[in-house]
One Martini backbone bead per residue (centre of mass of N, CA, C, O) as a GRO file, in nm:
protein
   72
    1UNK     BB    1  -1.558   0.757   0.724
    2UNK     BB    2  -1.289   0.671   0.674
    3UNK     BB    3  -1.321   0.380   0.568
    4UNK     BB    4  -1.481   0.455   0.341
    5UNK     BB    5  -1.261   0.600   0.183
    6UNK     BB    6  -1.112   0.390   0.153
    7UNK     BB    7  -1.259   0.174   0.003
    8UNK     BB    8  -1.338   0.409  -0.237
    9UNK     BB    9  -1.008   0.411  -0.347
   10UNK     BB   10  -0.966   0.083  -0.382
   11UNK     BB   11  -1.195   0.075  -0.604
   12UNK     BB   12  -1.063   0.290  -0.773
   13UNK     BB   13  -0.769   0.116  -0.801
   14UNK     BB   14  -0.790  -0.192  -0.824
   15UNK     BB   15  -0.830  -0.189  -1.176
   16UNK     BB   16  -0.505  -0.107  -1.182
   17UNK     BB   17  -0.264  -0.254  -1.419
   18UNK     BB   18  -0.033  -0.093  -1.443
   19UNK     BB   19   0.262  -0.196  -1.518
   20UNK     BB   20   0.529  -0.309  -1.356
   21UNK     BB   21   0.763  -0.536  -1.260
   22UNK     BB   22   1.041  -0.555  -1.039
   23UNK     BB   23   1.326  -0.776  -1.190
   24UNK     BB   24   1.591  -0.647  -1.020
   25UNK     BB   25   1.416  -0.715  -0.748
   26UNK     BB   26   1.350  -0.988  -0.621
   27UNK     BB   27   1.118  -0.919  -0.398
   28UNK     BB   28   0.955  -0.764  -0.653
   29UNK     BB   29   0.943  -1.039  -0.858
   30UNK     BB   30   0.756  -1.228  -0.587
   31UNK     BB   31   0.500  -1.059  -0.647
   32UNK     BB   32   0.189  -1.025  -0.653
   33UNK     BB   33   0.048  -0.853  -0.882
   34UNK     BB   34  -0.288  -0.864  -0.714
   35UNK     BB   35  -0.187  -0.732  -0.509
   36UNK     BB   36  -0.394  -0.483  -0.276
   37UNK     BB   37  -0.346  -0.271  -0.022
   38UNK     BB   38  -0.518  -0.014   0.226
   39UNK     BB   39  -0.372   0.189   0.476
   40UNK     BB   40  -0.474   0.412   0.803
   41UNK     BB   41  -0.346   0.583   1.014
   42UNK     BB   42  -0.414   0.753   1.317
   43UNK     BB   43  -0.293   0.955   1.584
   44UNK     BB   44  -0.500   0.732   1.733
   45UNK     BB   45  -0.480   0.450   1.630
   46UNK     BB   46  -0.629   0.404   1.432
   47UNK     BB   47  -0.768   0.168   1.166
   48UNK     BB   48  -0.792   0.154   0.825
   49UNK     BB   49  -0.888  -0.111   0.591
   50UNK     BB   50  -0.805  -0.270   0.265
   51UNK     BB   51  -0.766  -0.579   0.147
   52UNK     BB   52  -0.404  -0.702   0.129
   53UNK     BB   53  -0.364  -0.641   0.479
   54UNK     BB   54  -0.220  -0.952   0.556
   55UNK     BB   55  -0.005  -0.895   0.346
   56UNK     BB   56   0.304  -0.914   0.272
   57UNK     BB   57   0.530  -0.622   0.187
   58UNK     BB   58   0.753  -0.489   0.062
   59UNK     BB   59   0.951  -0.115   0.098
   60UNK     BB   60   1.130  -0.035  -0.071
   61UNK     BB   61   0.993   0.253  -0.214
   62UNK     BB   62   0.775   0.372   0.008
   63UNK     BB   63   1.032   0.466   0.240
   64UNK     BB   64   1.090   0.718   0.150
   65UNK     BB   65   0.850   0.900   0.203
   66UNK     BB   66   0.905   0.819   0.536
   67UNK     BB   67   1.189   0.970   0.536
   68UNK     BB   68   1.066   1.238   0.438
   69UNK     BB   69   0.841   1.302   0.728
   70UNK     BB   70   1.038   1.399   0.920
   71UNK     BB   71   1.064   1.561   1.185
   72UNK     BB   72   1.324   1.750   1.361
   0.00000   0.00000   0.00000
């Protein structure tokens, strides 16, 4: 179901090609602009991904919201 759910959202987002990249950080300008992959792990370990989940991808941005995600 969840594997499901990932896909589900992967393909409605696929084709959303809008905004730039940002070409002030160097690792950000060097991105292929349509790799797209969506992985979600869930706290017993399982791992359901789709897209260009084996492409490495820098976390500039992402990197915020996991560091505010902490619970002291």
């Amino acid at each position: 179901m969840v594997a499901g759910i990932v896909t589900d959202v992967h393909h409605s987002c696929r084709a959303d090609n809008s905004g730039e990249l940002a070409d002030y950080i160097p690792e950000l300008a060097a991105v292929q602009p349509d790799s797209f992959g969506l992985c979600q792990a869930t706290a017993d370990g399982r791992v359901h991904g789709t897209g260009d989940v084996t492409t490495e991808f820098t976390i500039q941005w992402i990197a915020k919201p996991c560091t505010e995600c902490v619970v002291p």
